[in-house]
N, C-alpha and C positions, 0 to 999 in steps of 0.2 A: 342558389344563383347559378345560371346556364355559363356562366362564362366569366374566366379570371379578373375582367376589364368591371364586369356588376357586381363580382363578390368584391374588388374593391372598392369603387364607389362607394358599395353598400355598408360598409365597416367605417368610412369617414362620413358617414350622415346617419342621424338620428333612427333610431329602428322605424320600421314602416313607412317612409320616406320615398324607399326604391321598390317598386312592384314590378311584380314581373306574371308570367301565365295567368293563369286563370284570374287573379288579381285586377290587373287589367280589363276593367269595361270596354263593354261595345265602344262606348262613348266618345272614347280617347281614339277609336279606329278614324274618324272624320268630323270634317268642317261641317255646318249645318246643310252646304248642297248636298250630301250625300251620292257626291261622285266618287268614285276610285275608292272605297274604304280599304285603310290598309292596316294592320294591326301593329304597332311599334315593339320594337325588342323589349322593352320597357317605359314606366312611366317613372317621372321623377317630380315626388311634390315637395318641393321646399318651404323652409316656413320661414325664411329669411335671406336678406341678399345675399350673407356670407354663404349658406348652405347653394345659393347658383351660382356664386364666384368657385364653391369645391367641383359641384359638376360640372360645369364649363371647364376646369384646370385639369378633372379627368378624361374631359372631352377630347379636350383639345392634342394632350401629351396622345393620348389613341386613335386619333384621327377619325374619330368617332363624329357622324351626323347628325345634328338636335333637329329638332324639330320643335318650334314654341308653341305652346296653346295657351288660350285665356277662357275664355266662354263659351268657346266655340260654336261663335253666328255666322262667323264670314262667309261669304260667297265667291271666294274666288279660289278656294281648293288649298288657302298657306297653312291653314293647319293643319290638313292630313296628312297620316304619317305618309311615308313613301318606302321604299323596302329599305330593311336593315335601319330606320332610322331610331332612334331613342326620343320620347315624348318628352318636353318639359315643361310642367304643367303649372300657372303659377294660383291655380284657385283656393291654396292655402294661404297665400300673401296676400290679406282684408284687413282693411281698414282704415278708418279716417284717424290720423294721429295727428296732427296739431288743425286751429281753424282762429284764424285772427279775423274778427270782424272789421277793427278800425282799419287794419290795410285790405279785406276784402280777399285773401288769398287762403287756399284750405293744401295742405301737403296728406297726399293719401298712400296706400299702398296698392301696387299694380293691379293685382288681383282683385278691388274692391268692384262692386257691381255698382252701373251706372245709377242705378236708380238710389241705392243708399248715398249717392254722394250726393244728387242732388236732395234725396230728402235732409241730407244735413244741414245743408246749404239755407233752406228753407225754413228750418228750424230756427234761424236767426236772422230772421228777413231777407236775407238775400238770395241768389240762384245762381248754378251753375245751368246756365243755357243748352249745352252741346243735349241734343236731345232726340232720340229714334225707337223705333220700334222696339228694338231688343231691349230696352232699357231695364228690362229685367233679368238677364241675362247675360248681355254683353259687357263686360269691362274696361276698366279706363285703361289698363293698362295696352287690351287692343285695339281700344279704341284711337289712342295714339300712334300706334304703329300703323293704322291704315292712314290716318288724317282723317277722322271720322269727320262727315257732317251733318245730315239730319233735317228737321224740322225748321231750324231757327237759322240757319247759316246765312238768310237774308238779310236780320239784325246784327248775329253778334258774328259771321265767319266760322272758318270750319275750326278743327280740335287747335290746327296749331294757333291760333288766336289766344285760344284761352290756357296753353299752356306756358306756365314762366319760368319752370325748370324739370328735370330731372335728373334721376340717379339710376345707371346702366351699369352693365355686365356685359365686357366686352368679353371676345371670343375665346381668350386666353385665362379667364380669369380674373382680370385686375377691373376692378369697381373705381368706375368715373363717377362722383357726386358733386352735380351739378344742378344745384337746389336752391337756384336764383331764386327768390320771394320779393324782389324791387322790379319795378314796370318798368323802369331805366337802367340799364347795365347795358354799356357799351364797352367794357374791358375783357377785350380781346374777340376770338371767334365765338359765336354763340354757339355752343357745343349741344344745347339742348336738337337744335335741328338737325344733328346727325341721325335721330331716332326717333324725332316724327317721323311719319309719314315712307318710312324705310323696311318695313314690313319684319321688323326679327331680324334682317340681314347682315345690319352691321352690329348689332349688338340687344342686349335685353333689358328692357325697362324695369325696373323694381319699386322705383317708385318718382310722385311728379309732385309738385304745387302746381295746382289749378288758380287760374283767376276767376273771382265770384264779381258778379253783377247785382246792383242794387235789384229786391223782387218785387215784381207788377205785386198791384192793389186785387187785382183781378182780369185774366184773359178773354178779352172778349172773342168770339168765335161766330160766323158767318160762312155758310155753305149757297152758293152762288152760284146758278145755271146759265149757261150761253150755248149761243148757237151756232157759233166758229171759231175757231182756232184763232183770227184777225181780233174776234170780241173778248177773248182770251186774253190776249194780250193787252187791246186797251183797256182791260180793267183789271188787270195790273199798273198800266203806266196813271191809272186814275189814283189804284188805293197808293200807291207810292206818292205822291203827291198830297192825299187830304189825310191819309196819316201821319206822313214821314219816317221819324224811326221807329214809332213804336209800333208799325208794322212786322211783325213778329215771324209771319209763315204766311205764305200762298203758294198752294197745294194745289196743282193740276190733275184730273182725271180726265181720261180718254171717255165717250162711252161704252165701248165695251169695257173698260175695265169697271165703271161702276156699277152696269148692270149684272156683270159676271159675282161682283162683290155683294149685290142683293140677295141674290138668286142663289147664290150659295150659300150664305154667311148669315144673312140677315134677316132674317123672317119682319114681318110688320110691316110698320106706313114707311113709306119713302116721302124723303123732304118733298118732292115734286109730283105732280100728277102726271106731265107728259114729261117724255124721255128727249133730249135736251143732247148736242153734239159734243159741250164739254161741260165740266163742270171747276168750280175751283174753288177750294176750304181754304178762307182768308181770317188770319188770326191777328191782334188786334192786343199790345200789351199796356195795359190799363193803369195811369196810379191816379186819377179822378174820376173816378169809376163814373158817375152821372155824365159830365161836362165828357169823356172820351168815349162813352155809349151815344151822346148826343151825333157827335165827331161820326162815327162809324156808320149810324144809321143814316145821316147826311146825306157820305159819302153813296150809299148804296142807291138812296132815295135819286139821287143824280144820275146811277149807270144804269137804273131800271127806266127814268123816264129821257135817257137818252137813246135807248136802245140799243145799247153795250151790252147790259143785261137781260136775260129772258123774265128771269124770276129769283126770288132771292130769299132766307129765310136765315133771322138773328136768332141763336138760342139764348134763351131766356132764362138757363139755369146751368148748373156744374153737371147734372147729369144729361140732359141737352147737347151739351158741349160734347161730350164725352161721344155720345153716339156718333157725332157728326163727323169726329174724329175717326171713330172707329171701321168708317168706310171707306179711309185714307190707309188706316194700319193693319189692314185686313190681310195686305198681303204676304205675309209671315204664313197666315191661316189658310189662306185660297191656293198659294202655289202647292201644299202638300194635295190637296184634290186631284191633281192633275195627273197623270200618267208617266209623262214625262215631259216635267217642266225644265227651262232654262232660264237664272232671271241674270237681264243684262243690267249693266248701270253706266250710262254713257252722258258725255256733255258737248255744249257745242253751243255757239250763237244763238241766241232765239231766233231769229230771222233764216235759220238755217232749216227748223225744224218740221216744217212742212214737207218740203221736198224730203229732206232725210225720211221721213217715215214713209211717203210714199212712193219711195225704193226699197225699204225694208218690206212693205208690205205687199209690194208687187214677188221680190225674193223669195220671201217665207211663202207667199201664196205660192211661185209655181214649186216651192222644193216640197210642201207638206200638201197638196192639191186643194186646202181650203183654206179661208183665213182663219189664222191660232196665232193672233196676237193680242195682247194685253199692255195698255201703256201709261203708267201715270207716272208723278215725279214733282223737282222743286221747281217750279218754271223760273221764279225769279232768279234766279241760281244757273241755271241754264241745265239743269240737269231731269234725264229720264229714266224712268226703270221699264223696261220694257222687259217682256216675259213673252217665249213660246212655248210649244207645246206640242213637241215630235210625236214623229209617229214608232220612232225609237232609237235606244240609244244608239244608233248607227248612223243618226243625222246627226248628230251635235257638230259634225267641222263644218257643214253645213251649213248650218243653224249657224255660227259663230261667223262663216262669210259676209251672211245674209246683211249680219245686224254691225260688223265691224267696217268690212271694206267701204262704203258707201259713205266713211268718218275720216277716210284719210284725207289728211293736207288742211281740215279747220275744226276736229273735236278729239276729243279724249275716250277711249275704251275702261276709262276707267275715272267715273267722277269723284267717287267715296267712301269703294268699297276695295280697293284695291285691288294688285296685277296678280298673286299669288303663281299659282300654277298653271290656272287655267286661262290668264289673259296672257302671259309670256311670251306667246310667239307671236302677239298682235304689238305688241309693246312699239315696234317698229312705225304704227298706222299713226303713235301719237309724239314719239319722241325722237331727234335725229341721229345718226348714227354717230355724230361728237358729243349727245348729251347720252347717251348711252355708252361709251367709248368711257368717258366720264365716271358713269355710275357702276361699272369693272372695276376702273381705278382707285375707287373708295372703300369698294368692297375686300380686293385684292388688300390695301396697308389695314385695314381693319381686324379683317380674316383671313390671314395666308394662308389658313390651311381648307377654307372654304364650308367649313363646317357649321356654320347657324343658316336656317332653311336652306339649304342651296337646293338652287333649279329654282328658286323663286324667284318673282320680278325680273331676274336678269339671266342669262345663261353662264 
């Protein structure tokens, strides 16, 4: 061990716990943007609360800087280390340990990967909804800390929806277990909301109860061409209407960004023959599979001979489904292509989103001399992922004017993916100087000594 503060640590935790040199992967250097890679003093993998209530109690006593990681997908820069920080990494903390079907509630450990939770979920008819890209990947445990959303936020709301408790590791050491499993608890402050949606700041998740949802029979999926932004929209305020709730996901794409996702990614038939101004993947949760296929195709059969719709096509099977989907989820795949890509994640009114883009696109045009934009996202949700694509890294504050200033006084810099590092100094575009004044002040009786992420979210 380099240093008095890791050889002790390393003596109150289990052997190979604390890594240090060469030990330490690339991996743990950054978030999946792979900005600023920065190497941590060490990594700490615990395999239990009490071993991050010991590192945190050494943390803290040496005024030592953690830095938390889960799966490391985010895009917004909270998981890389930053100099002098110490990694803590929780991908040894897996697993599903209890799941009560009659209350519908599953308690997992932080570390566990999204997709095993909902395969559990599933295992006994029910679903845990929260649903994204990384799902293979990303964990719940970060997935709470941003407020994940995702695919389905139209039905069931973002992460803190379906979260009914958990159990944190505050700054100092001392373990808050707060492992509500009743849909009704009004006794006292609900403490779980300290650490949604709070990015590691004020303290570290270890583990949660999920709330599960009865599971569809079968997801019906419809990929849907139009030919404005205006047709966009009305067939959203149609499918919301002839579905209701079991409207599941409507997934907007730009044209370029679908053509971008063919031509890259995709080899073969494209749903459409002519190239079409948006497009949007409308998902459809099924428990009378016949009678809500009926339902569906109706609906469409209506925007196609209204002229809402250009063209339209139902898949007709689970691999069907799959592909259709997979021209929505591509973007994980397509942005490594790029040179140098930037991907944003912004919200705002629908009725806003016109103009907003075309000020972003006039921006990005004159700062990059050509258009290098990419935009799709959850329309019903009000949210977009927009993506550019410098001509190096010496645009990025540029880049980040282009696509932020243009949001202040009616949208958010940040819809799902959280403020981390690299939205921080925009922080201001979306929240006021008393609700931020505010989140100092939580930070400050939480963390006196400022030690979990700091420099993140807040200065």
């Amino acid at each position: 061990m380099n240093t008095p503060f890791l050889a002790a640590l390393a003596r109150d935790l289990p052997l190979g716990t604390v890594l240090v040199g060469e030990d330490v992967g690339a991996r743990h250097h950054c978030d999946w943007t792979r900005r600023n890679p920065h190497p941590p003093i060490a990594v700490v993998r615990p395999a239990s609360t009490e071993e991050v209530a010991t590192t945190l109690r050494h943390c803290y006593a040496a005024r030592q800087a953690v830095v938390v990681q889960g799966g490391l997908t985010g895009l917004s820069g909270g998981a890389t280390p930053r100099g002098g920080e110490l990694a803590l990494s929780l991908e040894r903390m897996t697993g599903v340990e209890a799941l009560d079907v009659e209350s519908s509630t599953m308690q997992v450990r932080a570390g566990t990967p999204l997709v095993l939770i909902q395969e559990a979920a599933e295992a006994v008819g029910l679903q845990f909804p929260l649903d994204l890209g990384g799902r293979g990947s990303c964990t719940i445990g970060g997935n709470i800390s941003t407020n994940a959303g995702g695919n389905r936020v139209i039905r069931y709301g973002m992460a803190r929806e379906l979260i009914l408790g958990v159990e944190a590791v505050l700054a100092d050491g001392t373990i808050v277990s707060s492992l509500n499993a009743m849909l009704k608890n009004n006794a006292g402050y609900d403490l779980k909301q300290l650490f949604i949606g709070t990015e590691g700041t004020l303290g570290v998740v270890t583990r949660a109860v999920l709330r599960l949802h009865p599971g569809a029979r079968e997801r019906l999926t419809a990929f849907v061409a139009v030919d404005s932004f205006d047709a966009l929209v009305a067939l959203l305020v149609r499918m919301r209407r002839a579905l209701g709730g079991q409207l599941s996901s409507f997934e907007a794409m730009w044209s370029d960004y679908y053509e971008f996702a063919f031509q890259a990614l995709l080899p073969g038939p494209r749903p459409f023959a002519q190239r079409h101004s948006h497009y949007a993947l409308v998902e459809m949760e099924a428990f009378d599979v016949a009678a809500d296929r009926g339902r569906l195709e109706e609906a469409l059969a209506d925007a196609l001979a209204s002229g809402v719709a250009a063209d339209a096509v139902l898949a007709s099977s689970l691999s069907e489904a799959n592909r259709l989907w997979t021209v929505r989820d591509s973007a994980g795949q397509l942005i490594p292509t790029l040179p140098h890509p930037v991907s944003y994640d912004v919200s705002m009114p629908i009725a806003k989103m016109t103009d907003y883009l075309a000020q972003v696109s006039q921006r990005v045009t004159g700062l990059l001399g050509k258009e290098s934009l990419w935009v799709f996202g959850h329309l019903g949700d009000g949210n977009l992922h927009v993506i550019t694509n410098l001509r190096d890294a010496n645009d990025a504050a540029a880049s980040d004017r282009a696509v932020y200033e243009p949001l202040a006084g009616f949208g958010s810099v940040s819809a799902e993916h959280g403020i981390g590092v690299l939205k921080r100094d925009w922080l201001h575009a979306s929240r006021s100087e008393a609700e931020r004044g505010l989140m100092r002040q939580l930070k400050s009786a939480l963390d006196p000594q400022g030690i979990l992420n700091p420099g993140r979210v807040i200065g």
